[in-house]
C-alpha positions in Angstrom: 0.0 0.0 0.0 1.3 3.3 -0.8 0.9 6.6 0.9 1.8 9.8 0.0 3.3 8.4 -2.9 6.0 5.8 -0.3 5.8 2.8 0.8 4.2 2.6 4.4 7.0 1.1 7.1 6.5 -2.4 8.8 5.6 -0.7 11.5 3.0 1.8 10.3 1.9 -1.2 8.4 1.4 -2.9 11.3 -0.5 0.0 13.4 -3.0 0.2 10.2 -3.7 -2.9 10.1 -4.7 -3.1 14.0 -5.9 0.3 13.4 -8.5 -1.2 10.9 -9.1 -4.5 12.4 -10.2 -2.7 15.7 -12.6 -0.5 13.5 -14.0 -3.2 11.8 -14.6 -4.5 15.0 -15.8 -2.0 16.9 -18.3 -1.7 14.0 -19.0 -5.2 13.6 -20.2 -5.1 17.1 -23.4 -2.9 16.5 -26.9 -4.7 16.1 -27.3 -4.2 12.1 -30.5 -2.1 10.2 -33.2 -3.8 8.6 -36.5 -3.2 6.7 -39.5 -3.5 9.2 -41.4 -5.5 7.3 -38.4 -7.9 6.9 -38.6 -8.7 10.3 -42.4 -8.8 11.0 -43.3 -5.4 11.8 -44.9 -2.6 9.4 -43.4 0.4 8.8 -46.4 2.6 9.2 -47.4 1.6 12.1 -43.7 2.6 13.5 -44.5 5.6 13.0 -46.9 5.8 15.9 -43.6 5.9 18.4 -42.6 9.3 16.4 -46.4 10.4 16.6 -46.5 9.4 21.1 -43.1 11.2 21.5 -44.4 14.2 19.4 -47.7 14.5 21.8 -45.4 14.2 25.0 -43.3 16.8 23.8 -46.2 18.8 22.9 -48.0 18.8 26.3 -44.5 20.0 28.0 -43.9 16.5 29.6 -40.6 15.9 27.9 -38.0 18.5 25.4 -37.0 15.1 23.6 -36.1 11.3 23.1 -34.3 8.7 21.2 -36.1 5.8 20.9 -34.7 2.4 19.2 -36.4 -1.0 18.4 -35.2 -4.2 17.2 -36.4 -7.5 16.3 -34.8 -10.9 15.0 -31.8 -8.9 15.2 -32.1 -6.3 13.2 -32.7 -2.5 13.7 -35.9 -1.2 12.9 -36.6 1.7 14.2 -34.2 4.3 15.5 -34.7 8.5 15.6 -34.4 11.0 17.9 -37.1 13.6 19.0 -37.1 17.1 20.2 -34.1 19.1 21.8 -31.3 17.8 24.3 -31.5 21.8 25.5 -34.2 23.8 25.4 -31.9 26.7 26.2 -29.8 26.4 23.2 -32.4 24.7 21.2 -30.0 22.1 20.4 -31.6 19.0 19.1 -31.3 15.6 20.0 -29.0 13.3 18.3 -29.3 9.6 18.2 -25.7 9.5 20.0 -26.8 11.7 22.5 -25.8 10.7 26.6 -28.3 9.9 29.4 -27.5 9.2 32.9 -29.2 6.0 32.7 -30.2 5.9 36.5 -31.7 2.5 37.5 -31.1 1.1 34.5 -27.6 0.2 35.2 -28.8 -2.7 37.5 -29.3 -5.0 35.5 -25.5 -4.5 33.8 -24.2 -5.0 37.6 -26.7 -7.9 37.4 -24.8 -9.9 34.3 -21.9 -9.0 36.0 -22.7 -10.6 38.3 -24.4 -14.0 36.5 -20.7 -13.8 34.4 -18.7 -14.3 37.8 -21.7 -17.0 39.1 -21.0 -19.0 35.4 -17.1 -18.7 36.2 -17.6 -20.3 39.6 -16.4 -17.6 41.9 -19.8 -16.7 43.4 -23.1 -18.5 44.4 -26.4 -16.8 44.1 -26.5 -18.7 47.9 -23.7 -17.4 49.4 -23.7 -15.1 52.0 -22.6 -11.2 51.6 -20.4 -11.8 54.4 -18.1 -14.4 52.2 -17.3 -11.1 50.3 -17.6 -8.4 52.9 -16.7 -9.8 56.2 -18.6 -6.7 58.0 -22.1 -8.3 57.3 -21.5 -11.2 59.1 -23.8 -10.3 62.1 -26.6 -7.9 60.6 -29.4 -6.9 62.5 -33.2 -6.1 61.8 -34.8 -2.5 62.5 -38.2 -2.8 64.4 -40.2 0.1 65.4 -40.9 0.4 69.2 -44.5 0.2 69.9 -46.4 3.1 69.0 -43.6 4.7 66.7 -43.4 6.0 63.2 -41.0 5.7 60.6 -40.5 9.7 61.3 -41.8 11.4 64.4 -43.8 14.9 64.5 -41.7 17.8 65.2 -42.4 21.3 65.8 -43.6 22.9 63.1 -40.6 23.6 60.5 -38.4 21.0 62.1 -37.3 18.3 60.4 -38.8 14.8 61.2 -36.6 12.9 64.3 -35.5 9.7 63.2 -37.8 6.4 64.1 -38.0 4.8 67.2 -36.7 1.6 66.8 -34.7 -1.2 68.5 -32.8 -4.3 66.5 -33.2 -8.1 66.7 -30.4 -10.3 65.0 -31.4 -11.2 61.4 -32.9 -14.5 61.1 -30.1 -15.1 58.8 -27.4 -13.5 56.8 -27.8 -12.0 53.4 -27.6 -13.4 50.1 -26.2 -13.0 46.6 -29.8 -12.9 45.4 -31.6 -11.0 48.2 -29.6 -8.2 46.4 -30.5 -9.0 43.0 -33.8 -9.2 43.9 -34.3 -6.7 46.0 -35.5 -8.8 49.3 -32.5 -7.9 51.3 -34.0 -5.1 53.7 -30.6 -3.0 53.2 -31.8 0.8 53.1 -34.7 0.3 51.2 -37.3 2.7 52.4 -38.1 1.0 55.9 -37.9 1.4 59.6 -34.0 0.5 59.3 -32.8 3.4 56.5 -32.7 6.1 58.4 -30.5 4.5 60.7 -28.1 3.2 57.7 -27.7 6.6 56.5 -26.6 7.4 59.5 -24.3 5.4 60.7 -22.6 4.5 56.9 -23.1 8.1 54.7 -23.0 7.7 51.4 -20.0 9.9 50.2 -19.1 10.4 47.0 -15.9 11.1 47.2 -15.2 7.4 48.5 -14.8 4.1 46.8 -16.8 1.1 47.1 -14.3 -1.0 48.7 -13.9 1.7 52.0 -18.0 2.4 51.7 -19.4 -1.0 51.4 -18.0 -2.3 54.5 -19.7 0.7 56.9 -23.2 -1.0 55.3 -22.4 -4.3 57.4 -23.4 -2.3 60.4 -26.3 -0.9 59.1 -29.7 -1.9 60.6 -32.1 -3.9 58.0 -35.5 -2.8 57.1 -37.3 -6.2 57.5 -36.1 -10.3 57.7 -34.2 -11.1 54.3 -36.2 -12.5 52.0 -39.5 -11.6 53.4 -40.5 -8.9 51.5 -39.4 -7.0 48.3 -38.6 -3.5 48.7 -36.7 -1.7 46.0 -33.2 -1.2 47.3 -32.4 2.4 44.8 -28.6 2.2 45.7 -27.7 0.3 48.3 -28.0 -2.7 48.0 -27.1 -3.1 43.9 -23.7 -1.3 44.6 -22.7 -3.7 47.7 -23.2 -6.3 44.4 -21.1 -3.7 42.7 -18.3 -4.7 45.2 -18.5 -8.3 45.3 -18.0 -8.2 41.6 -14.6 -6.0 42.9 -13.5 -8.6 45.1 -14.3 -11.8 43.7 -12.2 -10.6 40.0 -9.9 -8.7 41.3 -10.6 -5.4 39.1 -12.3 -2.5 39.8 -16.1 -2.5 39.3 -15.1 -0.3 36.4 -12.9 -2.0 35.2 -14.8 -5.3 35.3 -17.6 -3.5 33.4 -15.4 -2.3 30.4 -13.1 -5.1 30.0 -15.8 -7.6 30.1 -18.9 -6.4 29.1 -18.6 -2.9 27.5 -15.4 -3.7 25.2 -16.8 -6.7 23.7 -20.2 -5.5 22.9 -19.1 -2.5 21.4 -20.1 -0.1 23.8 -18.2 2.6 23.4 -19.8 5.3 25.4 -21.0 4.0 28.8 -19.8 5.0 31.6 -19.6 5.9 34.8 -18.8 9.4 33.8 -18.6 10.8 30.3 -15.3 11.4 29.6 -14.4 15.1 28.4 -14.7 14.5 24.8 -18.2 13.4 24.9 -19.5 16.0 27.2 -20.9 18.4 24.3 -23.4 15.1 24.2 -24.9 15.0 27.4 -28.5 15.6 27.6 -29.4 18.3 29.9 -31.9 17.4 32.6 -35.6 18.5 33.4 -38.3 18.6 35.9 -41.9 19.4 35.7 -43.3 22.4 36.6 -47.1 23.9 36.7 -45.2 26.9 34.3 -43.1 24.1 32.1 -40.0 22.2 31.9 -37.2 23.6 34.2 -33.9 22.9 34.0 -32.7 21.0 36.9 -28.6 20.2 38.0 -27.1 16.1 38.0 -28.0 15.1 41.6 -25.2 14.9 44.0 -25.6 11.0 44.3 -24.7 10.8 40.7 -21.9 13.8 40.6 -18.8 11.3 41.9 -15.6 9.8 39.5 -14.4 7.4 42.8 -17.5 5.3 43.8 -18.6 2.9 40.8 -22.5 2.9 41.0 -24.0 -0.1 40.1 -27.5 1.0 41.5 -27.3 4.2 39.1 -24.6 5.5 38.3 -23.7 4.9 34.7 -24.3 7.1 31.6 -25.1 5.7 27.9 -27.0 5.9 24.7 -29.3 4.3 23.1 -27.5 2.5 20.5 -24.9 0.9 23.6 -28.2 -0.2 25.6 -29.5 -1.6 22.1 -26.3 -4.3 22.3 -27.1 -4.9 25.7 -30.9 -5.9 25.7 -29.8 -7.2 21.8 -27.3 -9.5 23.7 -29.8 -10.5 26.1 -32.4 -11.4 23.5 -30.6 -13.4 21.8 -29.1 -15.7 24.9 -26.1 -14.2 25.8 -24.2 -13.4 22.9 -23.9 -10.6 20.4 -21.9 -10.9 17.2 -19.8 -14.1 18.3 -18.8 -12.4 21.7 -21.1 -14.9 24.8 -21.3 -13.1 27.5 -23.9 -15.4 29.7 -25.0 -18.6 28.7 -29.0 -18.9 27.5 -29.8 -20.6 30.4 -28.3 -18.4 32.4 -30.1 -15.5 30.8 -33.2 -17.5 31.9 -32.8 -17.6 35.5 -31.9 -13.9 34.9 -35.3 -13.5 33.7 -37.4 -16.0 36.2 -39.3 -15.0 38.6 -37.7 -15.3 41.9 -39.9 -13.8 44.6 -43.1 -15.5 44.4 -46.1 -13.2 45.2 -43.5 -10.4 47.3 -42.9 -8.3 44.2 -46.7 -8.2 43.0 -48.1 -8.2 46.4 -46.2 -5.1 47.6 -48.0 -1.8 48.5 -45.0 0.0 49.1 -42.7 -0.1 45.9 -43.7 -3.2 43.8 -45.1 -4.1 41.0 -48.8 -5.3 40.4 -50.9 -8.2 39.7 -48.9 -10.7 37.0 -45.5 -9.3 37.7 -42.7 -11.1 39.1 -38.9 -10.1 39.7 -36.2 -11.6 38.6 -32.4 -11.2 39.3 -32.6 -7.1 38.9 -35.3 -7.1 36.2 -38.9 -6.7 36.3 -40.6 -9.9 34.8 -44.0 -9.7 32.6 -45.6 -13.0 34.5 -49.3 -12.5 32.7 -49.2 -10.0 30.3 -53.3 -10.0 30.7 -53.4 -9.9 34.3 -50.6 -7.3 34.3 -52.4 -5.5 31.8 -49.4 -5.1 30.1 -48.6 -4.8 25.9 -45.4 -6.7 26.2 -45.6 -10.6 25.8 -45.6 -12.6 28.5 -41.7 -13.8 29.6 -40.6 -10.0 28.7 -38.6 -8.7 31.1 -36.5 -5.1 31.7 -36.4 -1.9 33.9 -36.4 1.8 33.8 -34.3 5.1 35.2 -35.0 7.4 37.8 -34.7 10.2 34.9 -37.3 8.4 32.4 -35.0 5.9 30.3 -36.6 2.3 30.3 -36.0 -0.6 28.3 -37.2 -4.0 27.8 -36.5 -7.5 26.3 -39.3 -9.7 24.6 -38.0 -13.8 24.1 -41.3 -14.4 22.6 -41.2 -12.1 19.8 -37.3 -11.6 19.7 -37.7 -8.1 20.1 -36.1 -5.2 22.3 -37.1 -1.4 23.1 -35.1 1.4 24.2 -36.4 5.2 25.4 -34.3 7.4 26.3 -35.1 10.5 27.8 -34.0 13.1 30.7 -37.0 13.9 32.4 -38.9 11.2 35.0 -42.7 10.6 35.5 -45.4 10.7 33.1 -47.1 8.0 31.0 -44.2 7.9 27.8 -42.8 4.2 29.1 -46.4 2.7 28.9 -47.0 4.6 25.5 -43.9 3.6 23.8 -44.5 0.2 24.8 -47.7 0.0 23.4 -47.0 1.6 20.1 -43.7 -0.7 19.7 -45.5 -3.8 20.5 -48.8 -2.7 18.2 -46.1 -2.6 15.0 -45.7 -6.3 15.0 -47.3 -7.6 12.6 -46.9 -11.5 12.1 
């Protein structure tokens, strides 16, 4: 090959040629476009996703989205709506950045299921096998006649419960984190205890944080009820992954799972060159959108969260679910194993998730390990087949996975609440056809 009219040196030969290999890899590692009705699903009735972002956007609930589909493998739907700023009027861009919130559980979940396939943890085994502080956790119960926050003067802040401990029946599990059944700082008579006695500071890592959560006071008995652990309990997996591989969590996550699948920008914060694409974040207000900063919890570069913590597109969460949808493997790199994506997606809390009032699900839902699980798509009233399972941000993103009809969706947006996740869902699922 000649250059500049001379022959390229060994050695720039050789950097080209890596050069190109790792391009056509990179590339070769994206889920590839396809004609709707190739695939089973018309065209015109896509269209209907364009027409339920436009209406959202229209009634102030969001400034934009991007929005991707895929079935049998193939893209068929991808666009982005709106504006990332309404300040600037800058419009969305299908590579545009979301903090993707709670959606980064269920990559701390395969990260998990990888390590559990490699032998070097149990679902069974005990936190404390991993983070010796847990050993001997205790159980919050509220003293007779006490709240969860006790009346103050008025403009005082609430005093913390009344409460006394019991010894947990027993320890903590593996999958009492995955599945949100461990009691640790979920919402309960024990949180405000735990954030007292092990702050949550972002300038630490997880490996001298997780440790001050042994001593922390559990909501209920592990494994009696499922309350949604938002941080907590996800990133003490978060560190397990640390010790039992001997990397980093962030580490783990791009040398395992990000690298191979071709996701090029998630993170767990953007790196400088990919600011310029980060969506700016809104709220709700009775006069409009209004601009609102990254919360403290997520502004940290030292503690890895794998509650909520990482940042991403569409097109990276696209090879994720695509990955998951098709049993663990993406474009020759297996990641889990199809039974192992399975169990992922089984429901492994009986009635606890459906049943409870407090942050569950409803009637023909299950969990599974750090998904939501479509048990009865009738009973749950729910467009997505039964067997589909996925989960959704604190800022609005949410994705999902369909085995029946080999199918995955992905919304992202930067604003929380409203009825968009439900309406996506419906028009997605409405556009297949055969």
């Amino acid at each position: 090959m000649i250059i500049r009219g001379t022959w390229l040196t060994r050695r720039a030969l050789a950097t080209f040629i890596v050069t190109s290999l790792l391009a056509v890899s990179l590339m070769g590692a994206g889920v590839p476009s396809g004609k709707p009705e190739a695939v089973g699903m018309s065209a015109e009735r896509l269209q209907r996703i364009h027409q339920v972002v436009g209406r959202a956007m229209e009634s102030k609930a969001i400034s934009g989205a991007v929005t991707a589909v895929a079935r049998k493998g193939q893209v068929t739907h991808f666009e982005a709506h709106g504006v990332m700023d309404l300040e600037s009027k800058r419009a969305m861009a299908r590579e545009t950045i979301f903090p993707i919130a709670s959606m980064s559980k269920p990559i701390t979940g395969v990260a998990i299921l990888m390590l559990v396939e490699e032998g070097k943890i149990r679902l069974t085994d005990p936190v404390s096998r991993f983070v010796p502080e847990f050993k001997d956790t205790k159980v919050a119960i509220l003293k007779a006649g006490g709240r969860t926050s006790s009346p103050t003067a008025p403009g005082q802040p609430p005093r913390a419960p009344e409460i006394y401990t019991v010894p947990a029946a027993r320890e903590i599990t593996v999958r009492d984190l995955l599945t949100h059944t461990s009691g640790l700082a979920s919402g309960g008579a024990g949180s405000r205890e735990a954030s007292r006695v092990a702050p949550r500071r972002t300038t630490e890592s997880l490996a001298t944080y997780i440790p001050t959560l042994g001593v922390a006071p559990l909501d209920f008995q592990p494994g009696s009820e499922w309350a949604y652990s938002a941080l907590a309990g996800i990133e003490v997996l978060g560190r397990i992954v640390e010790v039992a591989s001997g990397l980093t969590f962030d580490q783990f996550l791009r040398q395992r799972l990000f690298e191979p699948l071709g996701m090029k920008d998630t993170a767990f914060y953007p790196a400088a060159d990919r600011t310029p694409r980060v969506v700016t974040l809104y709220e709700r207000t009775p006069s409009g959108l209004g601009r609102i900063d990254v919360p403290g919890w997520l502004a940290t570069r030292t503690l890895f969260s794998g509650g909520g913590g990482l940042w991403s597109t569409a097109e990276d969460y696209l090879q994720f679910a695509q990955m998951l949808v098709n049993g663990g493997e993406l474009n020759g790199r297996r990641i889990l194993a199809p039974r192992t994506v399975e169990r992922m997606a089984s429901n492994h809390v009986g009635d606890l998730f459906s049943s409870s009032g407090r942050t569950g699900g409803r009637e023909g839902m299950g969990f599974g390990l750090t998904v939501e699980v479509v048990l009865d798509a009738v009973a749950a009233s729910d467009p997505r087949s039964t067997g589909s399972f996925g989960w959704g941000g604190a800022f609005g993103t949410n994705f999902w996975v369909d085995p029946k009809e080999d199918l995955v969706g992905v919304l992202m947006v930067q604003t929380p609440g409203g009825t968009l996740r439900a309406d996506f869902q419906n028009a997605v699922m409405q556009a297949v056809v055969d």
